[in-house]
DSSP file (Angstrom, degrees, kcal/mol; ACC not computed):
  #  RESIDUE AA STRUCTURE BP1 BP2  ACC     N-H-->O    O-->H-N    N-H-->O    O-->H-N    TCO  KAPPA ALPHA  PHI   PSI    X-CA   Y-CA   Z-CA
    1    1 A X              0   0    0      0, 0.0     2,-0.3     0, 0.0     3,-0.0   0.000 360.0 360.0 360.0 133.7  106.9  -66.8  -52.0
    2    2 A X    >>  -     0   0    0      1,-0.1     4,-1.8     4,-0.0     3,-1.2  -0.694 360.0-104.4-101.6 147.5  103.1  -66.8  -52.6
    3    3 A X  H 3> S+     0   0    0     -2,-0.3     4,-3.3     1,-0.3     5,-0.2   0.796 121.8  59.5 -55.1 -38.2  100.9  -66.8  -49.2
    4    4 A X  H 3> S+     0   0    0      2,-0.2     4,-3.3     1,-0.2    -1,-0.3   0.976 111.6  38.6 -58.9 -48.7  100.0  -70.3  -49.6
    5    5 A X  H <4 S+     0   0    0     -3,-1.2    -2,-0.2     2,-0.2    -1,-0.2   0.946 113.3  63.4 -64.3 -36.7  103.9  -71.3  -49.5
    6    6 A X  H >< S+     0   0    0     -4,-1.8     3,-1.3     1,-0.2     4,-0.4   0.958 105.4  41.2 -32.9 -77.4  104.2  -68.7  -46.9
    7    7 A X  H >< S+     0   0    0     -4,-3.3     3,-1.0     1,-0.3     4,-0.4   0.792 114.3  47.7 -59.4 -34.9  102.0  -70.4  -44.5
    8    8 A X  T 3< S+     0   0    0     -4,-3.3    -1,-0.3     1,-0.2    -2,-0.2   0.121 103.4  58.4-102.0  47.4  103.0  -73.3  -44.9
    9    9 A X  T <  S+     0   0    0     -3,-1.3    -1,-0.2    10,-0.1    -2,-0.2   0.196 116.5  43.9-141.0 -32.3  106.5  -72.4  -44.6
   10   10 A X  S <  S+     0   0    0     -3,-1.0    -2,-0.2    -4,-0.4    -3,-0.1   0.339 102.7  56.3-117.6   4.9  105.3  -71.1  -41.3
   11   11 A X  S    S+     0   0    0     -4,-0.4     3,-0.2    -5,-0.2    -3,-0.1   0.488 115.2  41.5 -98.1  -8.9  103.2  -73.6  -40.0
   12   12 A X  S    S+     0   0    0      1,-0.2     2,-0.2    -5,-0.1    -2,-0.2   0.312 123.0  44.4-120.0   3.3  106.3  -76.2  -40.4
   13   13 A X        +     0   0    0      1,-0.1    -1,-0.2     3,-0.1     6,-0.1  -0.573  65.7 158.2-138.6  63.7  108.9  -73.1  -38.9
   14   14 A X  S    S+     0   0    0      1,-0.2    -1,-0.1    -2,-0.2    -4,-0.1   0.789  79.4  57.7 -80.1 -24.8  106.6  -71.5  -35.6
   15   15 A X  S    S+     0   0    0      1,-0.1    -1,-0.2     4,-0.0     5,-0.1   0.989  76.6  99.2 -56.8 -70.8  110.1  -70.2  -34.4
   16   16 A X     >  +     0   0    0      3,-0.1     4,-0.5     2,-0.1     5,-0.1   0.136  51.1 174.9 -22.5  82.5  110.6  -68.3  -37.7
   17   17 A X  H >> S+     0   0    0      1,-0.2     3,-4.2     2,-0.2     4,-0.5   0.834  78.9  46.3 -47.4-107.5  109.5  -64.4  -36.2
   18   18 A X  H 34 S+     0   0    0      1,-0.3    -1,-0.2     2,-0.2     5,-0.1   0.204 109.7  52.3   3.6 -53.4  110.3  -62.6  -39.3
   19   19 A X  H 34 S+     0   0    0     -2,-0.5     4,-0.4     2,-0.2    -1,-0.3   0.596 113.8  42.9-100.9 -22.6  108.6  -65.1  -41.5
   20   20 A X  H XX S+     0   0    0     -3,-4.2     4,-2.1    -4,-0.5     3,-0.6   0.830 112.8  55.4 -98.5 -38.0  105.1  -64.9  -39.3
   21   21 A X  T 3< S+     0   0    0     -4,-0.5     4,-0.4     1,-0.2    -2,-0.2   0.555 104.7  49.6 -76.9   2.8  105.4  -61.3  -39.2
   22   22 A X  T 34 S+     0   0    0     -5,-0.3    -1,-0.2     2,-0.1    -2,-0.2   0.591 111.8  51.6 -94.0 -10.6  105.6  -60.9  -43.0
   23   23 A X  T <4 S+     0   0    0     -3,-0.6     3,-0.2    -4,-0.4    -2,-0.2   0.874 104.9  50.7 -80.1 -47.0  102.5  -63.2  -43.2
   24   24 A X  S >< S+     0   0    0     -4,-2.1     2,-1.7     1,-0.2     3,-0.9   0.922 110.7  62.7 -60.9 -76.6  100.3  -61.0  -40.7
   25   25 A X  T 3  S+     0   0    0     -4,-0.4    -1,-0.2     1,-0.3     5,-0.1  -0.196  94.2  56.0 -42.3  81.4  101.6  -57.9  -43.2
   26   26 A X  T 3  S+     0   0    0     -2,-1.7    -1,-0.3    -3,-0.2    -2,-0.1  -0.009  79.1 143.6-165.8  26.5  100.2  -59.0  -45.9
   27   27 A X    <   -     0   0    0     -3,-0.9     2,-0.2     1,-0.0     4,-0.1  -0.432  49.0-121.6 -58.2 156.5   96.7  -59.2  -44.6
   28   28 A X  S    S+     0   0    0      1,-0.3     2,-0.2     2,-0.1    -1,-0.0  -0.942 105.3  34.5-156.6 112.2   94.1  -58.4  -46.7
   29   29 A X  S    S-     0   0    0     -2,-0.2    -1,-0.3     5,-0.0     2,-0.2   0.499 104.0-129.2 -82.4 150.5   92.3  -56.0  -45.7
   30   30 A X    >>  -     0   0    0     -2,-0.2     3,-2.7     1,-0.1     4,-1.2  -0.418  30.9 -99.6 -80.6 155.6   95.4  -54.5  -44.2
   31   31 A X  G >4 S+     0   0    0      1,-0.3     3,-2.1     2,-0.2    -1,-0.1   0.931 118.7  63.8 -50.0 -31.5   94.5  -53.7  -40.3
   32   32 A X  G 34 S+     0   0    0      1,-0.3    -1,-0.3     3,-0.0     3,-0.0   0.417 110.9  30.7-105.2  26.2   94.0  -50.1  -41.1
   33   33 A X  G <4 S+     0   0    0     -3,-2.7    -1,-0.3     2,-0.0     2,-0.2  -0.003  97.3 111.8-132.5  33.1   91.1  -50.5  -43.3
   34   34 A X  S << S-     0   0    0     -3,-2.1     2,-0.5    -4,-1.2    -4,-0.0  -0.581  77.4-116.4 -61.5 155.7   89.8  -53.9  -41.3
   35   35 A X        -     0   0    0     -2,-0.2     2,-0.7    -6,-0.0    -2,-0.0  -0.760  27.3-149.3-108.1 140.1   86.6  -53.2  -39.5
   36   36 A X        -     0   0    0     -2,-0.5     2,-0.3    -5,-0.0    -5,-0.0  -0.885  13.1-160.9-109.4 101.7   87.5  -53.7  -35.6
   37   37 A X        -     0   0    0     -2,-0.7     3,-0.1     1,-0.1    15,-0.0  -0.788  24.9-104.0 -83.9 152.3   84.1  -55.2  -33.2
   38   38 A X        -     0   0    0     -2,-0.3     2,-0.4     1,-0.1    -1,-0.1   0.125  48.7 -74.4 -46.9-178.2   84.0  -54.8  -29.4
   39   39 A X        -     0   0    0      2,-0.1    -1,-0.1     1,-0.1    13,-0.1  -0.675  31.5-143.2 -56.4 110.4   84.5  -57.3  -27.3
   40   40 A X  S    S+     0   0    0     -2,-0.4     8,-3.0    11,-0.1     2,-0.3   0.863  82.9  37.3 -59.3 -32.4   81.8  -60.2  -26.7
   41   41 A X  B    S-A   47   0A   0      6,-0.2     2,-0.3    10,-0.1     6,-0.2  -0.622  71.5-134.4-106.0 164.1   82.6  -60.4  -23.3
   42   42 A X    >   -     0   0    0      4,-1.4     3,-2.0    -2,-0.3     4,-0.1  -0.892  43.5 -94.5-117.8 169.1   83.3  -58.7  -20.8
   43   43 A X  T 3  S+     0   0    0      1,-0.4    -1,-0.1    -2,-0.3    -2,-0.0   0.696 124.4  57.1 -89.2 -15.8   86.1  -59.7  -18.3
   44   44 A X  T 3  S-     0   0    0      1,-0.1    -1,-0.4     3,-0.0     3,-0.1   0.176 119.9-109.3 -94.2  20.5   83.7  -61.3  -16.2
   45   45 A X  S <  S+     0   0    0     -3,-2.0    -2,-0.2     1,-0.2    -1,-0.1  -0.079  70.1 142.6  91.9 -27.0   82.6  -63.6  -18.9
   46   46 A X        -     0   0    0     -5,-0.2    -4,-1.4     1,-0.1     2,-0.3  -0.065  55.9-111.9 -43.3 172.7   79.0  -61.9  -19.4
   47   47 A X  B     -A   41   0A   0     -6,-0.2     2,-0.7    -3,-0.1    -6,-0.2  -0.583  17.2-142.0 -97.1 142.8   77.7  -61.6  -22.9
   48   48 A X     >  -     0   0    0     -8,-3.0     4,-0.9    -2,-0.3     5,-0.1  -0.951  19.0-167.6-118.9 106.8   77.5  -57.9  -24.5
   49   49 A X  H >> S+     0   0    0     -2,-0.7     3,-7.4     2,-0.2     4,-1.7   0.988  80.9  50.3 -31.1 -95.3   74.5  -58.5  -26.2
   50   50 A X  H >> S+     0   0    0      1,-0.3     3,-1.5     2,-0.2     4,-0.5   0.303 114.7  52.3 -35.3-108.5   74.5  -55.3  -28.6
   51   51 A X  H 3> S+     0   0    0      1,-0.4     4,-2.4     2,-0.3    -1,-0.3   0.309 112.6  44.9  27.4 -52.6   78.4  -56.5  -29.5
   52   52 A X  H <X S+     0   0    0     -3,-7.4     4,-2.5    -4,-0.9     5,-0.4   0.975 111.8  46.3 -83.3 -50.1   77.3  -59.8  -30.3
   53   53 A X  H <X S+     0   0    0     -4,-1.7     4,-0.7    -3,-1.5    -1,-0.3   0.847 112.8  53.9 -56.5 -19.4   74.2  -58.9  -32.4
   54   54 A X  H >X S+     0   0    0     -4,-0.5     4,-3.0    -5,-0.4     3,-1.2   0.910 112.1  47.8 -62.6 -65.5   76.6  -56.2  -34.4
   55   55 A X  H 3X S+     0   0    0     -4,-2.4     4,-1.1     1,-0.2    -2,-0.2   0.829 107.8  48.9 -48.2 -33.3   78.8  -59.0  -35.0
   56   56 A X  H 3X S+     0   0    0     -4,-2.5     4,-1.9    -5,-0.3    -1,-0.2   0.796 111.9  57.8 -80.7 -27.2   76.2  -61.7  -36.3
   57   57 A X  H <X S+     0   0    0     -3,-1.2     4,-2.0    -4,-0.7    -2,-0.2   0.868 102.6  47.6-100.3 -14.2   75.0  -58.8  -38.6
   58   58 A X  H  X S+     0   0    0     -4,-3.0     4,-1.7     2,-0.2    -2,-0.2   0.998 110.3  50.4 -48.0 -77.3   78.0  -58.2  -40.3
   59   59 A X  H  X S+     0   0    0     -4,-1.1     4,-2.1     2,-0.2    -2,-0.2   0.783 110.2  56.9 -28.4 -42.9   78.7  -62.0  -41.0
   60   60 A X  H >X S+     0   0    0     -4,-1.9     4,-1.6    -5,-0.2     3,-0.5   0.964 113.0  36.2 -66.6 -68.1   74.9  -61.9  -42.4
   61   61 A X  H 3X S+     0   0    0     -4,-2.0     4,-1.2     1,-0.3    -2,-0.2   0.774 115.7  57.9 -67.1 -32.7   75.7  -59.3  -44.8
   62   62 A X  H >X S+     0   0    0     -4,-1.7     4,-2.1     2,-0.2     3,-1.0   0.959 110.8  45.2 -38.5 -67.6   79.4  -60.9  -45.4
   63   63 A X  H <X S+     0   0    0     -4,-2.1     4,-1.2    -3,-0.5    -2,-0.2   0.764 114.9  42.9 -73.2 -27.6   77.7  -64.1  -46.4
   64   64 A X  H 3X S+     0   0    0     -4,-1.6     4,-0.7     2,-0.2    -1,-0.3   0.592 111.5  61.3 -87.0  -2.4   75.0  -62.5  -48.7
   65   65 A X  H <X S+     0   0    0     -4,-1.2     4,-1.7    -3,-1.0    -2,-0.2   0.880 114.0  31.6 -28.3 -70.0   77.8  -60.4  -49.9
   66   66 A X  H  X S+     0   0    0     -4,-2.1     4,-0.7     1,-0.2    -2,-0.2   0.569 113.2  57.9 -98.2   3.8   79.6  -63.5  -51.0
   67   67 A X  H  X S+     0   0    0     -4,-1.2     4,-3.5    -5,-0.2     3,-0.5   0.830 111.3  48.7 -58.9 -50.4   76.3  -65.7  -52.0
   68   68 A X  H  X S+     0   0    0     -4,-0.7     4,-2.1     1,-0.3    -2,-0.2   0.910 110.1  54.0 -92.4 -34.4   75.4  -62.4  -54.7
   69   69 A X  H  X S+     0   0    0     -4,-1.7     4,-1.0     2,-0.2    -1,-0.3   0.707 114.2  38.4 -74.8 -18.3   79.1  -62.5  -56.0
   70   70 A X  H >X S+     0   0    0     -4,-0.7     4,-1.6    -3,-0.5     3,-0.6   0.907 111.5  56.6 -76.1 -46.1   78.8  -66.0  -56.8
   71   71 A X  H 3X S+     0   0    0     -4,-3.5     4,-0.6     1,-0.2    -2,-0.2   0.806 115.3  36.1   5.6 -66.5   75.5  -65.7  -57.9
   72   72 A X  H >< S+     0   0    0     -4,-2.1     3,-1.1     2,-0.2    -1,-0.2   0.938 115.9  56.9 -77.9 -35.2   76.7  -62.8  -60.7
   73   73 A X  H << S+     0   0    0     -4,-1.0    -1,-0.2    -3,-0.6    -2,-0.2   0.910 107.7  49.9 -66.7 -55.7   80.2  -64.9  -61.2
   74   74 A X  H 3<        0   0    0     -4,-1.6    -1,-0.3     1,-0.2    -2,-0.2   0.513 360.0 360.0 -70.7 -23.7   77.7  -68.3  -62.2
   75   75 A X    <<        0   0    0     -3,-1.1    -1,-0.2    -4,-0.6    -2,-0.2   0.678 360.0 360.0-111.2 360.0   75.5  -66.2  -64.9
């Protein structure tokens, strides 16, 4: 079953453990070379600045990541 059938195989079946815990496996990146951020908050709802500004600069480099690989893909 290919991830797309997967999901929605598990979006129409929420019961189905087994079938949502083969989906999480087969993340990609697999958790133990995903990159892990803090916490935004903190339990008393405050903002962690530095946390949030880490996070915003990853997502900038993600998106010019994938902006320069379509780029190269389109010439």
């Amino acid at each position: 079953m290919t991830n797309k059938e997967l999901t929605a195989y598990v979006l129409t079946h929420r019961d189905d453990d087994e079938a949502i815990r083969i989906l999480f496996s087969r993340r990609n990146p697999p958790d133990s070379e995903a990159t892990w951020y803090g916490p935004m908050f903190a339990e008393d709802g405050t903002p962690i600045e530095e946390n949030i500004r880490i996070a915003e600069e990853a997502i900038r480099q993600r998106i010019e990541q994938a902006e320069k690989r379509k780029q190269d893909s389109q010439s």
